[in-house]
C-alpha positions as CSV (number, residue, x, y, z in Angstrom):
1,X,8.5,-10.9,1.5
2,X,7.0,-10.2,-1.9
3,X,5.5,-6.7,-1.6
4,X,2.0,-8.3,-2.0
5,X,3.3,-7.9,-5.5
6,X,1.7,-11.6,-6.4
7,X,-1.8,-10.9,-5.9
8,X,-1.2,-7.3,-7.7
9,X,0.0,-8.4,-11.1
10,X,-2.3,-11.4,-10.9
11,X,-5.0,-8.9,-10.1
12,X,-4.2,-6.1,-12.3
13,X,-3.0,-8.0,-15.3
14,X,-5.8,-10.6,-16.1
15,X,-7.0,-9.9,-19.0
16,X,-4.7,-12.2,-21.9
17,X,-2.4,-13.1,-19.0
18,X,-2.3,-16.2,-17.4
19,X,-0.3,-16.7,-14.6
20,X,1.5,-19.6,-12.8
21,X,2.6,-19.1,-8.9
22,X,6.0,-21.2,-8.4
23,X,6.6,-22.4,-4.8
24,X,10.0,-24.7,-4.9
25,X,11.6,-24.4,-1.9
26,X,13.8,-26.7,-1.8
27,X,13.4,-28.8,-4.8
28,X,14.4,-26.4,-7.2
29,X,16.7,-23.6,-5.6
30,X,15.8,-19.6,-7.2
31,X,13.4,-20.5,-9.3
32,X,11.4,-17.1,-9.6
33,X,7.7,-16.6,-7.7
34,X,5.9,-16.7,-11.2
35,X,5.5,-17.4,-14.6
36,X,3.6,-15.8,-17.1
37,X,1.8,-16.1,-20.7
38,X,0.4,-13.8,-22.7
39,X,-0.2,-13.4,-26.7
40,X,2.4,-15.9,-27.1
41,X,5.1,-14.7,-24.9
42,X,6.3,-16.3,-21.5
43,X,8.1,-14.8,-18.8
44,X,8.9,-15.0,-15.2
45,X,9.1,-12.6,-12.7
46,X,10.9,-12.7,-9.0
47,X,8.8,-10.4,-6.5
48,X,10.7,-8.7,-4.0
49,X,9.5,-6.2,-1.2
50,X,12.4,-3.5,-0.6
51,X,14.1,-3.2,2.6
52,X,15.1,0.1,3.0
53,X,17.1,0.6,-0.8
54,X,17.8,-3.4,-0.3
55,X,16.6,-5.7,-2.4
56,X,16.5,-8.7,-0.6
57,X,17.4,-11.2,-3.2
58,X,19.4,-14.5,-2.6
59,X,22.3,-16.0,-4.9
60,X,20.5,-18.9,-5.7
61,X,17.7,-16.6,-7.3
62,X,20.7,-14.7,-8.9
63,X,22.6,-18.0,-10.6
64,X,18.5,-19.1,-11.4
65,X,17.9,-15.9,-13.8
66,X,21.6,-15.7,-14.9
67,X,21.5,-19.2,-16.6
68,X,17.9,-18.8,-17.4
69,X,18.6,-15.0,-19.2
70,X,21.9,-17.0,-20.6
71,X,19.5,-19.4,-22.6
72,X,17.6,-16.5,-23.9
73,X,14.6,-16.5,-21.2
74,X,12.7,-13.5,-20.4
75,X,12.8,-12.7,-16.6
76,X,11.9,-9.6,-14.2
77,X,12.6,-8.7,-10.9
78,X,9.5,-6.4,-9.6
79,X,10.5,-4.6,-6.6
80,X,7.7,-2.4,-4.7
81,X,9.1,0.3,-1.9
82,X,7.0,2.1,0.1
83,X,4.3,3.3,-2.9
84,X,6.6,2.7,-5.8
85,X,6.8,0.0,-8.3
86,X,10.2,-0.7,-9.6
87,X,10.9,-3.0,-12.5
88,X,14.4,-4.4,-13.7
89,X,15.4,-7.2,-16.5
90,X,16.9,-10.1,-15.1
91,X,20.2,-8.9,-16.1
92,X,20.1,-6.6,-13.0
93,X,19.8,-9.3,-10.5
94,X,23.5,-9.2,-9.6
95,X,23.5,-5.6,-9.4
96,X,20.4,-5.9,-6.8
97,X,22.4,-8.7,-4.8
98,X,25.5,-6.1,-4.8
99,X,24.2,-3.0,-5.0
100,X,20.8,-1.5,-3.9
101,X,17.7,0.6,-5.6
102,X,19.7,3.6,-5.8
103,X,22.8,2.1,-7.6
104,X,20.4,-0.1,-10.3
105,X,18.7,1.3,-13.4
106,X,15.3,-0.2,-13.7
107,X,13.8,-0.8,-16.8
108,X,10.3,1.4,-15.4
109,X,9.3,3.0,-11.8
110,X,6.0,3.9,-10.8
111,X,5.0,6.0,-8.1
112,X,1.6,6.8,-6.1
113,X,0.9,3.0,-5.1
114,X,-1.0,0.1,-7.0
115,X,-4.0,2.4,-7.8
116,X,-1.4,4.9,-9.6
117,X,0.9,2.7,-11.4
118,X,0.4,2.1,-15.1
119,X,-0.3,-1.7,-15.4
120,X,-1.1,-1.0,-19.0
121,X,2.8,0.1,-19.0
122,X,3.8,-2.6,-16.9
123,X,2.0,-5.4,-19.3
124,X,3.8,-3.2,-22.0
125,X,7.6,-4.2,-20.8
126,X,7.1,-7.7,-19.9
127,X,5.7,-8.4,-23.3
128,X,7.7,-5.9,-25.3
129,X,11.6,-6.4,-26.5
130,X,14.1,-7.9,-24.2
């Protein structure tokens, strides 16, 4: 369950991005649900719909972004609960397997739903410094 958060960033961030859906399964275990390109800079970002505080993320998806983050890759977990957006660096996804919302900083949360959240903001922190 990915918050509908796939067709949301596609939708709201088109303009300079291009974006790649990943579907693995079980070829290549954790691999995040997209990668993306824009003015030079690629990225990947896991969406994840919130259950309750949970984040319902999987060790495999945890080990993926560790190693990638490891050889300098930028990845994102987007989390959406209820009408908020919250974003962390990859270097939060253990936190999110241990802990929950509460208990992780994000990098950015926006509130209102999809129509209220600051896409310009959100472009801003998957492109900006890591």
């Amino acid at each position: 369950m990915d918050g509908h958060l796939r067709v949301l960033f596609r939708t709201h961030l088109r303009v300079n991005f291009d974006w790649q859906a990943v579907e693995t399964w079980g070829v290549g275990a954790g691999v995040p649900d997209g990668n993306f390109c824009s003015s030079g800079v690629e990225g990947w970002i896991e969406f994840k719909g919130a259950r309750g505080w949970k984040v319902p993320i999987d060790p495999t998806q945890v080990a993926w972004i560790e190693r990638r983050r490891r050889a300098g890759g930028r990845v994102f977990i987007g989390v959406r609960k209820d009408r908020a957006l919250y974003l962390f660096h990859g270097d939060r996804a253990r936190e999110l397997l241990e802990g929950d919302l509460r208990s992780v900083t994000p990098l950015a949360v926006w509130d209102g739903g999809p129509a209220k959240w600051d896409w310009a903001a959100v472009a801003e922190c998957l492109l900006g410094p890591i």
